[in-house]
DSSP file (Angstrom, degrees, kcal/mol; ACC not computed):
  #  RESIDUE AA STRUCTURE BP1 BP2  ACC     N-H-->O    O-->H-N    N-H-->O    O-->H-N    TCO  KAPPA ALPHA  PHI   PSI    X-CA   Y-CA   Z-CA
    1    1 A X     >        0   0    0      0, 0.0     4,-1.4     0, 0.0     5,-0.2   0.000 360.0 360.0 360.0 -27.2    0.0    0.0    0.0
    2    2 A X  H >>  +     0   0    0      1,-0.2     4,-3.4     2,-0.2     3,-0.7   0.974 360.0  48.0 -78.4 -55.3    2.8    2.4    0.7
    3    3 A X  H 3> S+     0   0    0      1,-0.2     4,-3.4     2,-0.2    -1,-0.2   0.910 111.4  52.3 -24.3 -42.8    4.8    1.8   -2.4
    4    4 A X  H 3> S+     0   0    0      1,-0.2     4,-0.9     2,-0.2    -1,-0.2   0.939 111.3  49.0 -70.4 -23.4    1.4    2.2   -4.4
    5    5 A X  H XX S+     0   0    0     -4,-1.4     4,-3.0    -3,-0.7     3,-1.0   0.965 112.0  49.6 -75.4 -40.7    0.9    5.9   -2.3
    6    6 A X  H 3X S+     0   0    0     -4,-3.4     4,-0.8     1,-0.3    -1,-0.2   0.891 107.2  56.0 -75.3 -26.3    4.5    6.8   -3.3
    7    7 A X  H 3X S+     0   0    0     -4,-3.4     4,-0.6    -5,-0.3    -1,-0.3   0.748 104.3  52.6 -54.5 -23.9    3.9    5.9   -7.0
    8    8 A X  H << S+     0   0    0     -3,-1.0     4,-0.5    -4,-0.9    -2,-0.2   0.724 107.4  51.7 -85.3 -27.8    1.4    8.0   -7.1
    9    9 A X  H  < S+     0   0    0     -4,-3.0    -1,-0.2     1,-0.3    -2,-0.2   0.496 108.5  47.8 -88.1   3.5    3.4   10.6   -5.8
   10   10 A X  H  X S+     0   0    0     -4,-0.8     4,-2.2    -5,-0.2    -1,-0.3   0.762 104.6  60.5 -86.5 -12.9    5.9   10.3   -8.1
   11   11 A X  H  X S+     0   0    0     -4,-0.6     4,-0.9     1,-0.3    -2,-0.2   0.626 106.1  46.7-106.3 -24.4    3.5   10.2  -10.5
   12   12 A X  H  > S+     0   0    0     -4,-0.5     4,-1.1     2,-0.2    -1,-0.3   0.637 107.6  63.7-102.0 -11.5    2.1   14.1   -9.4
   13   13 A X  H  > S+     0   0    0      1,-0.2     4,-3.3     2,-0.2     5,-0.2   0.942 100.8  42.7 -59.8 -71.0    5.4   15.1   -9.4
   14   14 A X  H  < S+     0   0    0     -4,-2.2    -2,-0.2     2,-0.2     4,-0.2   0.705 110.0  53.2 -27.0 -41.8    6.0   14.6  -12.6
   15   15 A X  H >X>S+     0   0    0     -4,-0.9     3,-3.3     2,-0.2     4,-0.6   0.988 114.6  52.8 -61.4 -77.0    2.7   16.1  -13.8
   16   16 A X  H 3X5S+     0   0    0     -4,-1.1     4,-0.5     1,-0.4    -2,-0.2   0.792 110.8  38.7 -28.9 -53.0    4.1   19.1  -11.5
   17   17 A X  H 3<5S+     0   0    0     -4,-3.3    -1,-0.4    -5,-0.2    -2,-0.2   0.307 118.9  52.5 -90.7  18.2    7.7   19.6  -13.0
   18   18 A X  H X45S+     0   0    0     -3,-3.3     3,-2.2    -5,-0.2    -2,-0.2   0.641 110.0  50.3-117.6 -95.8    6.2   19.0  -16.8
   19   19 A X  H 3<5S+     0   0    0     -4,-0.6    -2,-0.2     1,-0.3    -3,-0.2   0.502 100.8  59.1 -14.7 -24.4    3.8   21.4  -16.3
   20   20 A X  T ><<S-     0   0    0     -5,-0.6     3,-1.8    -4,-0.5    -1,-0.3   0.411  84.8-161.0-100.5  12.2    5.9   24.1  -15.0
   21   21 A X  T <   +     0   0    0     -3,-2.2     2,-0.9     1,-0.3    -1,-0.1   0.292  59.0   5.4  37.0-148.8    7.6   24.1  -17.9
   22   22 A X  T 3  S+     0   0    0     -3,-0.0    -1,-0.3     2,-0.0     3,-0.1   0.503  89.7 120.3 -30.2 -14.6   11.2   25.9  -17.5
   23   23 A X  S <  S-     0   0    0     -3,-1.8     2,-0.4    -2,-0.9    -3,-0.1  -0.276  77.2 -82.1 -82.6 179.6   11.4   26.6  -14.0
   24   24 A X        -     0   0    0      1,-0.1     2,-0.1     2,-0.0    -1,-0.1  -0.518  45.3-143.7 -92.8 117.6   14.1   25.3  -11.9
   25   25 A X        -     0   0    0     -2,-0.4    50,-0.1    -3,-0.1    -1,-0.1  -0.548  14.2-169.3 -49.3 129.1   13.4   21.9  -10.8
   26   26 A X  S    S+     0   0    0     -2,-0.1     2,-0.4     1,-0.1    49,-0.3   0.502  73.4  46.2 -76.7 -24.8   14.3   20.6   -7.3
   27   27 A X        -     0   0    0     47,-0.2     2,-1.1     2,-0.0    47,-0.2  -0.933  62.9-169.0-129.9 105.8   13.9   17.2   -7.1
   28   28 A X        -     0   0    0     46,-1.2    46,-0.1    45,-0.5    42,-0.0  -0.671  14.9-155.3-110.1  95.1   15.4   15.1  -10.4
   29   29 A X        -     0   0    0     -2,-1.1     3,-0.1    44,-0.1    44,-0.0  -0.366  26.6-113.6 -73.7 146.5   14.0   11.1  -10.1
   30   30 A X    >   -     0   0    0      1,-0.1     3,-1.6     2,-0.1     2,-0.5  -0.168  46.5 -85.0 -64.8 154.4   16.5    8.6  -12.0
   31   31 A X  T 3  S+     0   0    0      1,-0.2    -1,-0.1     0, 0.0    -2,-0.0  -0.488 110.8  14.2 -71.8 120.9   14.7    7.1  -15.1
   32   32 A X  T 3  S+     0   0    0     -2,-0.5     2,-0.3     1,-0.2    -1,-0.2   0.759  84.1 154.4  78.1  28.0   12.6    3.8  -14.0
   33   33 A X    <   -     0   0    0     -3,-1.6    -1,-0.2     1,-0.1     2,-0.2  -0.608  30.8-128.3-101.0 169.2   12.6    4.2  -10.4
   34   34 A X     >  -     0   0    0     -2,-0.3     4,-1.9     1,-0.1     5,-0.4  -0.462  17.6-118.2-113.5 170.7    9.9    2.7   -8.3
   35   35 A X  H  > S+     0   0    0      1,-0.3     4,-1.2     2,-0.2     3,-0.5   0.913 114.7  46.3 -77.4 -29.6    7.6    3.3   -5.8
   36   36 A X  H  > S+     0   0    0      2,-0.2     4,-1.7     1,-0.2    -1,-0.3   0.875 108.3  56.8 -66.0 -35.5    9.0    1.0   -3.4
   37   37 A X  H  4 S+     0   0    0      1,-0.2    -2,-0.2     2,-0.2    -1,-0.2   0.866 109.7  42.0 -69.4  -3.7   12.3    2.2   -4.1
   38   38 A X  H >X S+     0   0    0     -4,-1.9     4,-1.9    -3,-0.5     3,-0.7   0.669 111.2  62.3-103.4 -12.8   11.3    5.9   -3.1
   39   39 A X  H 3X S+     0   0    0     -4,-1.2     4,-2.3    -5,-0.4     5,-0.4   0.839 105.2  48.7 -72.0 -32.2    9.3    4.1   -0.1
   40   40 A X  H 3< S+     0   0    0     -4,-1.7    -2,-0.2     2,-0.2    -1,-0.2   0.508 105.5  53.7 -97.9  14.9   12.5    3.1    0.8
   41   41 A X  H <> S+     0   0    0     -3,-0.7     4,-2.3     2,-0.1    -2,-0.2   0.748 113.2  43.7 -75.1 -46.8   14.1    6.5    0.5
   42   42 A X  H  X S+     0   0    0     -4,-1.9     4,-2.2     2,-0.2     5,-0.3   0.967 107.8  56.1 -70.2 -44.2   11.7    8.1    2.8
   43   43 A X  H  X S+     0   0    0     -4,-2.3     4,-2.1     1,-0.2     5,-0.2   0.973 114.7  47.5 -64.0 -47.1   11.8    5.2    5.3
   44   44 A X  H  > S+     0   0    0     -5,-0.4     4,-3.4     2,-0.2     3,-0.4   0.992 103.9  54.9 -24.5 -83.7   15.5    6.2    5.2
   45   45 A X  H  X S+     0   0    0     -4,-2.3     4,-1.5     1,-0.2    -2,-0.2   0.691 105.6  57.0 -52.1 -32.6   15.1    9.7    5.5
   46   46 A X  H  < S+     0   0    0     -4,-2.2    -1,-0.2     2,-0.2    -2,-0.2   0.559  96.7  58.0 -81.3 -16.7   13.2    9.1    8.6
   47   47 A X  H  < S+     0   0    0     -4,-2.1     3,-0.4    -3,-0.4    -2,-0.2   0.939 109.2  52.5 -38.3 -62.5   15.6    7.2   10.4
   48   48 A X  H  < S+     0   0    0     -4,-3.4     2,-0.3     1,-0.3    -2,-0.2   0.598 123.0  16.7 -87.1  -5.4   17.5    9.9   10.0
   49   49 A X     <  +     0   0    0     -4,-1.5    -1,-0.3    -5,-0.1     3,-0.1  -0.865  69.3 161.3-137.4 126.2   15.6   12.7   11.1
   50   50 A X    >   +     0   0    0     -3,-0.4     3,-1.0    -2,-0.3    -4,-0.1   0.559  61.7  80.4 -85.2 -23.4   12.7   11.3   13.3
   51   51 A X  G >  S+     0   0    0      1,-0.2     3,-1.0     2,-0.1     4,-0.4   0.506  81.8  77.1 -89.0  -2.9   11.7   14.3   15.2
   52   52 A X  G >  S+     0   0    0      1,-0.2     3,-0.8     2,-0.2    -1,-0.2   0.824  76.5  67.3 -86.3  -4.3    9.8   15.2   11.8
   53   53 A X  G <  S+     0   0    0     -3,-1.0    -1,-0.2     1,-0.2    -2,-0.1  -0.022 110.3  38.5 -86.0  45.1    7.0   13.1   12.4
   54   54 A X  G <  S+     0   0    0     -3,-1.0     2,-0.6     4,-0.0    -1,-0.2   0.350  80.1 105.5-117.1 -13.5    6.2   15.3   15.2
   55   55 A X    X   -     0   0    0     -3,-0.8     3,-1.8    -4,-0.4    -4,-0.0  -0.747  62.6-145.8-119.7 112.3    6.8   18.5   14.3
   56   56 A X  G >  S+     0   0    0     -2,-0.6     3,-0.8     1,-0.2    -1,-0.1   0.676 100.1  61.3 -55.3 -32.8    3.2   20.5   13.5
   57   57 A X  G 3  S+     0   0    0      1,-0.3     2,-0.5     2,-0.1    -1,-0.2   0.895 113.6  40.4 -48.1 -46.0    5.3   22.9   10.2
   58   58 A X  G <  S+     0   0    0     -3,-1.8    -1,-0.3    -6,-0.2    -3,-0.2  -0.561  78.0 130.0-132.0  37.5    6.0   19.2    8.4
   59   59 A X    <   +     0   0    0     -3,-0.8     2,-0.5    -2,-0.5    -1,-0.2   0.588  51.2  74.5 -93.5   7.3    2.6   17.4    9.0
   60   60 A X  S  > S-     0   0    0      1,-0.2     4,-1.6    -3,-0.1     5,-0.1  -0.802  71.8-140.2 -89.4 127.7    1.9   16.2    5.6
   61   61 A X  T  4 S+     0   0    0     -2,-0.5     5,-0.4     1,-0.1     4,-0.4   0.824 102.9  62.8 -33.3-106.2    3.6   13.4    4.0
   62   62 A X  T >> S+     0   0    0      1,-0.3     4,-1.9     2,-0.2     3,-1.3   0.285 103.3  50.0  15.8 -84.9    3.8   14.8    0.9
   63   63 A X  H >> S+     0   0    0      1,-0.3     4,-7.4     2,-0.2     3,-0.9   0.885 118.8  41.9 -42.3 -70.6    6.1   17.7    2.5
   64   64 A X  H 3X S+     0   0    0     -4,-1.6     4,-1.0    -3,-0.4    -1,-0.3   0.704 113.2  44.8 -51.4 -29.8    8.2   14.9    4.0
   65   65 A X  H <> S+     0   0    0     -3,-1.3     4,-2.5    -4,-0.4    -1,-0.2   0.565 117.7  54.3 -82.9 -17.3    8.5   12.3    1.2
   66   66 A X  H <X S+     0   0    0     -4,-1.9     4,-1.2    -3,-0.9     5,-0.4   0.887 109.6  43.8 -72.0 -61.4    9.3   15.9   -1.0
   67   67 A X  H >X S+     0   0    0     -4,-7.4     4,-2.0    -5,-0.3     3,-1.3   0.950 110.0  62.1 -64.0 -23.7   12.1   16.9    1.3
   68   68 A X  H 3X S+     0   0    0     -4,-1.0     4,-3.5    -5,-0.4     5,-0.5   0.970 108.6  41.3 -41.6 -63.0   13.3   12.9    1.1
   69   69 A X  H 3< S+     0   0    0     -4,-2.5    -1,-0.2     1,-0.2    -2,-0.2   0.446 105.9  61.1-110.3  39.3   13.9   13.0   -2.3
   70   70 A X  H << S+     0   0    0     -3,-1.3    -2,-0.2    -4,-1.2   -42,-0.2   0.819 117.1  35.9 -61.2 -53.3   15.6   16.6   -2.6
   71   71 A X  H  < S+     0   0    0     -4,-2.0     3,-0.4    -5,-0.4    -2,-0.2   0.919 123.2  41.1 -64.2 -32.6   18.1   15.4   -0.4
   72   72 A X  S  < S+     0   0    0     -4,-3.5     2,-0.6    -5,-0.3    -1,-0.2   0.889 134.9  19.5 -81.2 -29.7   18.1   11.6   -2.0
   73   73 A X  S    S+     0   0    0     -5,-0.5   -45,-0.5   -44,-0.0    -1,-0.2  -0.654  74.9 171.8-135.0  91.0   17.7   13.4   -6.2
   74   74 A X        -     0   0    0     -2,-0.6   -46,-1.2    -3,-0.4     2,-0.2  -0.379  35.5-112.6 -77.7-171.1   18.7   16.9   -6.4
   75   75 A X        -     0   0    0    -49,-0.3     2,-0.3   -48,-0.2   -47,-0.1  -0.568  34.5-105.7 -96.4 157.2   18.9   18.5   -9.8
   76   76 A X              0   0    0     -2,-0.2    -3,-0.0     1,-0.1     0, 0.0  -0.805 360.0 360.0 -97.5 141.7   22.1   19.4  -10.9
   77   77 A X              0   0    0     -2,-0.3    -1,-0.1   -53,-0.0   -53,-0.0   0.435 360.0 360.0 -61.7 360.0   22.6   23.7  -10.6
């Protein structure tokens, strides 16, 4: 079930960065990755900082699984 929610959100990303057409992209996902693998980016990412599933600024997924795969696929500047 998680995988399928994190496909979907890669899946609005995409819509997102296509749809903005030139502006500067944050977040660049490698070609053919999967929703389990980006489930296992976030589950990652929350190891390593834990104290955001408390903290009322960061209470959406979405926010958190976003800032997960800045850090895990930037764009190059």
């Amino acid at each position: 079930m998680c995988g399928m929610y994190m496909a979907g959100f890669m899946s609005g990303l995409t819509f997102e960065q296509i749809t903005r057409g030139s502006g500067p992209k944050k977040i660049c996902l490698p070609e053919g990755i999967t929703g389990q693998q980006v489930q296992q980016v976030f589950e990652g990412f929350m190891r390593d900082y834990p104290k955001l599933q408390n903290e009322p600024k960061v209470d959406q997924p979405s926010l958190i699984i976003g800032m997960a795969l800045i850090r895990a696929y930037p764009c190059p500047k």
